[in-house]
PATORVEX-580365 format. One record per residue (C-alpha): residue number from 1; x, y, z. Coordinates in steps of 0.001 Angstrom, whole numbers. Example, Ala and Ser with C-alpha at 12.3 -4.5 7.8 and 13.67 -1.06 7.14 Angstrom:
+-----+---------+---------+---------+
: pos :    east :   north :      up :
+-----+---------+---------+---------+
:   1 :   12300 :   -4500 :    7800 :
:   2 :   13670 :   -1060 :    7140 :
+-----+---------+---------+---------+
//
This chain:
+-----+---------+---------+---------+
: pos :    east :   north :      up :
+-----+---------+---------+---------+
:   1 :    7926 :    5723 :   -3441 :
:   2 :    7317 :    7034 :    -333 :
:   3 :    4881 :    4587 :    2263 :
:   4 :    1285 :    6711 :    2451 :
:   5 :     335 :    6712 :    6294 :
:   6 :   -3069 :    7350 :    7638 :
:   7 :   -3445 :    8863 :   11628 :
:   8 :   -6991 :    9062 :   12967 :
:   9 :   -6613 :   10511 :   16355 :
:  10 :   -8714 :   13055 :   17961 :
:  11 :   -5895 :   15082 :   19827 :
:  12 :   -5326 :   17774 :   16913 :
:  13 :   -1849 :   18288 :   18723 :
:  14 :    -751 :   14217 :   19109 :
:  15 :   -2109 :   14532 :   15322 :
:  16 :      69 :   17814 :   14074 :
:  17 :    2842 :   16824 :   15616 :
:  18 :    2856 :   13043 :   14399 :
:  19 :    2040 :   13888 :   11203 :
:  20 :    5272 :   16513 :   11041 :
:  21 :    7292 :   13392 :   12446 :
:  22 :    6492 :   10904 :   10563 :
:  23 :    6524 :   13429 :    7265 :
:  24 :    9747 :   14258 :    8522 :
:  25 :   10703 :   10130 :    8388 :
:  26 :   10154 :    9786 :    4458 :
:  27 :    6074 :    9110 :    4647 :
:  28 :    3038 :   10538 :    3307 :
:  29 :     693 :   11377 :    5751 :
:  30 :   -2853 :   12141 :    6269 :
:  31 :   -4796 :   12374 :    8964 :
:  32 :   -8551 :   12296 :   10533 :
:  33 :   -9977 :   13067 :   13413 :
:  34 :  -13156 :   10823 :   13563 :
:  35 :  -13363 :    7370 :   12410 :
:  36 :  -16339 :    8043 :    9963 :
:  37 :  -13995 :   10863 :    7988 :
:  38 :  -11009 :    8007 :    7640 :
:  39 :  -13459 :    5056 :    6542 :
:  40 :  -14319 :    7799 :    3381 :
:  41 :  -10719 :    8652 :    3125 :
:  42 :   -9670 :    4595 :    2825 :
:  43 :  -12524 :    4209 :     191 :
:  44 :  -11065 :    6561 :   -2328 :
:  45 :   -7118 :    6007 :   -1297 :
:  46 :   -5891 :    2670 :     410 :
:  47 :   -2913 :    3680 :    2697 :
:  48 :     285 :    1090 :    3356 :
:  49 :    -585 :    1513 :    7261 :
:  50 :   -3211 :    3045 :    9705 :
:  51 :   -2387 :    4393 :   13060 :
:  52 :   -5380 :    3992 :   15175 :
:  53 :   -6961 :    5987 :   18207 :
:  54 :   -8955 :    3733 :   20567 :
:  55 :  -10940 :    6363 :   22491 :
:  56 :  -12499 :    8074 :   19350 :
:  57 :  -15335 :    9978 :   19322 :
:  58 :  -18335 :    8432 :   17473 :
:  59 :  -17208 :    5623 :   16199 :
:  60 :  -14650 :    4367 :   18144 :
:  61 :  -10699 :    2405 :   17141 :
:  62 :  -12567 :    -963 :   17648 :
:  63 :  -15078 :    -549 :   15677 :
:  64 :  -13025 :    1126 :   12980 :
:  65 :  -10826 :   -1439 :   13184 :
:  66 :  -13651 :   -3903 :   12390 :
:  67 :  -14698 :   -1427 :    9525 :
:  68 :  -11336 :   -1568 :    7836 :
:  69 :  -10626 :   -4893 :    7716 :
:  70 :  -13874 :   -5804 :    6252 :
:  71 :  -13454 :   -3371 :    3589 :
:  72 :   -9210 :   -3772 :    2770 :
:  73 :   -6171 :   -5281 :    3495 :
:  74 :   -4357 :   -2212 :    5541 :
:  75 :   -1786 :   -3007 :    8402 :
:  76 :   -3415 :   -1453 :   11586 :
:  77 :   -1214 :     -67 :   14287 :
:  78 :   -3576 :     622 :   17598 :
:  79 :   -2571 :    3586 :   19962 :
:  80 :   -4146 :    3080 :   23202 :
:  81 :   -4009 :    4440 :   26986 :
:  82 :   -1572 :    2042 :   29197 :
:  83 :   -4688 :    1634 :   31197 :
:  84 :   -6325 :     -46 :   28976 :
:  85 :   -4693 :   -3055 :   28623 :
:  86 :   -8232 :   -5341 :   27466 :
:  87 :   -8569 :   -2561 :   24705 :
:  88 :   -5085 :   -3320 :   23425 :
:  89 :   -6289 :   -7426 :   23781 :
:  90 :   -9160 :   -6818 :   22197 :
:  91 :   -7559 :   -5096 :   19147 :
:  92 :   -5261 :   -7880 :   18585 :
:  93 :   -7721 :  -10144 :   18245 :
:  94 :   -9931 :   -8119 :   15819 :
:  95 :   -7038 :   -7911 :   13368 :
:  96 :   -4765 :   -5228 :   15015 :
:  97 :    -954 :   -6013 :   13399 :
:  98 :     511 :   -4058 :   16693 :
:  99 :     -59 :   -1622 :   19278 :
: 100 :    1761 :    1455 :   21484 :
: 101 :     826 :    3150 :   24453 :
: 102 :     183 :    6447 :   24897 :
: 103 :    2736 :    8547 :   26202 :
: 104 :    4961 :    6971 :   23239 :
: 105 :    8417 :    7778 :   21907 :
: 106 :    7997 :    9170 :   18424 :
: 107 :   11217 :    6867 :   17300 :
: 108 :    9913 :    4023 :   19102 :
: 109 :    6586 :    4045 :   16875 :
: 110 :    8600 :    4564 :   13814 :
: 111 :   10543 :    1667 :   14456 :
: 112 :    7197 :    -383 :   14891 :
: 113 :    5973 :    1195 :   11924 :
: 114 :    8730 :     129 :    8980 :
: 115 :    8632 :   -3295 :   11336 :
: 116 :    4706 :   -3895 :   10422 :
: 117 :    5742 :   -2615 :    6674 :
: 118 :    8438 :   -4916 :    6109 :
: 119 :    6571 :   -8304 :    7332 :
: 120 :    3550 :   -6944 :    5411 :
: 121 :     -14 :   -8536 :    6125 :
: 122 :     600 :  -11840 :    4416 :
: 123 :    4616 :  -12576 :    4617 :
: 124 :    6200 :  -15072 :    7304 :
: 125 :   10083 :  -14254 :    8102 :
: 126 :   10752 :  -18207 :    7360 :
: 127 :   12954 :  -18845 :    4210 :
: 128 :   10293 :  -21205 :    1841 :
: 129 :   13354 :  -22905 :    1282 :
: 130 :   13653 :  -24275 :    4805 :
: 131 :   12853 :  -28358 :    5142 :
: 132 :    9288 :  -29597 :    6337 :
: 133 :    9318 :  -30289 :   10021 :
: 134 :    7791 :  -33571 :   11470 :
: 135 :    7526 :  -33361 :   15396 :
: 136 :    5214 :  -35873 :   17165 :
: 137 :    2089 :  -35701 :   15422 :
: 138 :    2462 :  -31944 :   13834 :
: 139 :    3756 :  -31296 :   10497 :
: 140 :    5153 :  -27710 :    9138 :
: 141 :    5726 :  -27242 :    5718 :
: 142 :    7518 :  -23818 :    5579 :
: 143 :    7529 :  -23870 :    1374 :
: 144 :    3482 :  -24973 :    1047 :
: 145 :    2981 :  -22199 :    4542 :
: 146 :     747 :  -25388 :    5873 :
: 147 :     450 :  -27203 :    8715 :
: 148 :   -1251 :  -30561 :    9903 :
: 149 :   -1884 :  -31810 :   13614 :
: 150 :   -2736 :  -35613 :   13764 :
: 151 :   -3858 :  -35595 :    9881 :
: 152 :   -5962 :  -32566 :    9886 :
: 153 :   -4323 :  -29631 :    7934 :
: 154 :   -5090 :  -25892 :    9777 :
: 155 :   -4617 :  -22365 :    8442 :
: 156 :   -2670 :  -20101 :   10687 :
: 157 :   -1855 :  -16662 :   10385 :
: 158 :    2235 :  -15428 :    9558 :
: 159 :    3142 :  -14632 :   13342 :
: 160 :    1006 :  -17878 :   14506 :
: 161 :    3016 :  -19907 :   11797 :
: 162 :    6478 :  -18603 :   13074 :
: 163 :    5989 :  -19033 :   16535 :
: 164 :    4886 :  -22556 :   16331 :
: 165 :    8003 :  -23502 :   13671 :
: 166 :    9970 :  -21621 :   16775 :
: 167 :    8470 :  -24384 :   19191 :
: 168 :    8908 :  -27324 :   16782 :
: 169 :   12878 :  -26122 :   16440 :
: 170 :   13181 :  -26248 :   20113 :
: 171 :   11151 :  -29088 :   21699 :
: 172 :   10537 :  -30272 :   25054 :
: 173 :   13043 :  -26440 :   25700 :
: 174 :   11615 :  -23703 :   28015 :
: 175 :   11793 :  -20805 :   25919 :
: 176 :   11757 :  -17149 :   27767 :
: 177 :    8992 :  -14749 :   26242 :
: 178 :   11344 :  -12075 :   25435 :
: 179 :   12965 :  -14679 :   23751 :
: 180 :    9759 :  -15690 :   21605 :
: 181 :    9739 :  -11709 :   20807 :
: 182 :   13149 :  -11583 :   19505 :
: 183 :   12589 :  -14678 :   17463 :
: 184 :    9137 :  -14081 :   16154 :
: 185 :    8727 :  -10247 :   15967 :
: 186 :   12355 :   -9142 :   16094 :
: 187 :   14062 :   -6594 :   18122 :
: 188 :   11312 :   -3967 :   18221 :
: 189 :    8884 :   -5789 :   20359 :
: 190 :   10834 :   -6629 :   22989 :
: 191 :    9065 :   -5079 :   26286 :
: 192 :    6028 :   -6079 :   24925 :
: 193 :    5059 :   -9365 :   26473 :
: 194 :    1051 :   -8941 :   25414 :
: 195 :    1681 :   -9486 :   21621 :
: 196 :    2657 :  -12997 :   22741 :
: 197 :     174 :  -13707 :   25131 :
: 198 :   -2474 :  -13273 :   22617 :
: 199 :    -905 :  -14814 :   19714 :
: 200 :     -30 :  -18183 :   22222 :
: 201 :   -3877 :  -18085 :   22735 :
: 202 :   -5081 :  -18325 :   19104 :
: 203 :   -2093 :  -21289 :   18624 :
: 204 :   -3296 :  -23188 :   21481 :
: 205 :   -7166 :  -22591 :   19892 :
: 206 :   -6051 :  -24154 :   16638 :
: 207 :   -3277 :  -26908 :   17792 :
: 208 :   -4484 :  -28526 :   20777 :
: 209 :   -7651 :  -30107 :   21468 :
: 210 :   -9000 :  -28357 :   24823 :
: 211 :   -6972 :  -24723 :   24621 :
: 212 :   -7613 :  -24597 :   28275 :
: 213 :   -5880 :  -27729 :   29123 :
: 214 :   -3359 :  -27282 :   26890 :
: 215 :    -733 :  -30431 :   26135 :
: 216 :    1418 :  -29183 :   23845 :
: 217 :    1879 :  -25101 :   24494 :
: 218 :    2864 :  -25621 :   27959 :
: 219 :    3209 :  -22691 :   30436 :
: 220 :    6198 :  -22714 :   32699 :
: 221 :    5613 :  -20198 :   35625 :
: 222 :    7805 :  -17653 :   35765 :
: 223 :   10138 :  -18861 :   32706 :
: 224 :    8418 :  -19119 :   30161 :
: 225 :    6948 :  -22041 :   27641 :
: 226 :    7634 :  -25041 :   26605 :
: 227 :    6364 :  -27252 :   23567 :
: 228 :    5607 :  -31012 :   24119 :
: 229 :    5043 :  -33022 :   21554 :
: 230 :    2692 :  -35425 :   20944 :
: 231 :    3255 :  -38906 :   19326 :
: 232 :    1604 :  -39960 :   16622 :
: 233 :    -754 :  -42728 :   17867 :
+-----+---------+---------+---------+
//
């Protein structure tokens, strides 16, 4: 069954012409141009994925995006103007699964698109079948999905899981961010240092104990980062 896609955009010809792309891809596609006319559409047909204007009229993408994930469990793929880098930030960190600057390449979204599909909202790319991993003072559990830091179990997100298994697999290493990308959110995302940024952020607000002096997700200037651990006092 084909994947149903939802585009609220306000550019009637970024939205015709998507549309006729991504129709032309295999998907169902419907579209909106104001936030208020997709929140109505998502309440009487959940779509697999949303592509999401930022500068909306009304009701702007952040907002929306709010909106949505209150109401449903959608994948949420932001399109936003390279100028507004905090925007694409900001959308992250509200619940955004990805985002892609405007002017895009039509294949390059696509590719973004089945990669959000595949991982879905909920599924890590680690086998459950791997072993639980003890370094220093953390423990990762890849069949239970859990983790505990000095005794005290925390709930991280898919991405935020993989990346820190990635660190605990490769301690006291420098590891590149492009590298990180490859790893954690496959070939797709590579270009795209941001996603990392942000999702090193909300692991270092979780795992260590003053994110701003952080002692195990160190940065290396210029290379990279490196995990420490800690020992188990």
């Amino acid at each position: 069954m084909a994947k149903h896609i939802l585009i609220v955009d306000d550019d009637d010809l970024l939205r015709r012409s998507l549309a006729f792309n991504l129709q032309q891809a295999g998907f169902e596609v419907n579209t909106a141009a104001r936030a208020e006319d997709a929140l109505k559409m998502v309440a009487i047909t959940t779509p697999d994925l949303v592509i999401l204007d930022i500068g909306l009229p009304g009701m702007d993408g952040l907002d929306a995006l709010r909106e949505l994930k209150g109401q449903l469990e959608v994948p949420v793929i932001f399109l936003t103007a390279r100028r507004r880098e905090l925007d694409e930030v900001v959308g992250l960190e509200l619940g955004a699964d990805d985002y892609v600057t405007k002017p895009f390449d039509v294949d390059v979204l696509i590719a973004r698109i089945k990669a959000v599909l595949r991982r879905g909202t909920k599924t890590s790319k680690l086998s459950p079948e791997q072993p639980s991993l003890n370094v220093g003072d953390i423990i990762i559990d890849p069949k239970a999905h859990s983790v505990s830091v000095a005794g005290a179990e925390i709930s991280l997100a898919p991405r935020e899981f993989d990346l820190l298994h990635t660190f605990a697999t490769n301690p006291d290493h420098i590891i590149t961010v492009e590298d990180l990308l490859a790893r954690v959110w496959g070939a797709e995302y590579i270009g795209q240092p941001q996603v990392v940024y942000v999702h090193i952020r909300w692991l270092r607000e979780k795992i260590e104990t003053i994110p701003a002096q952080p002692e195990r997700i160190l940065t290396v200037r210029g290379k990279g980062y490196k995990f420490v651990p800690r020992e188990i006092n």
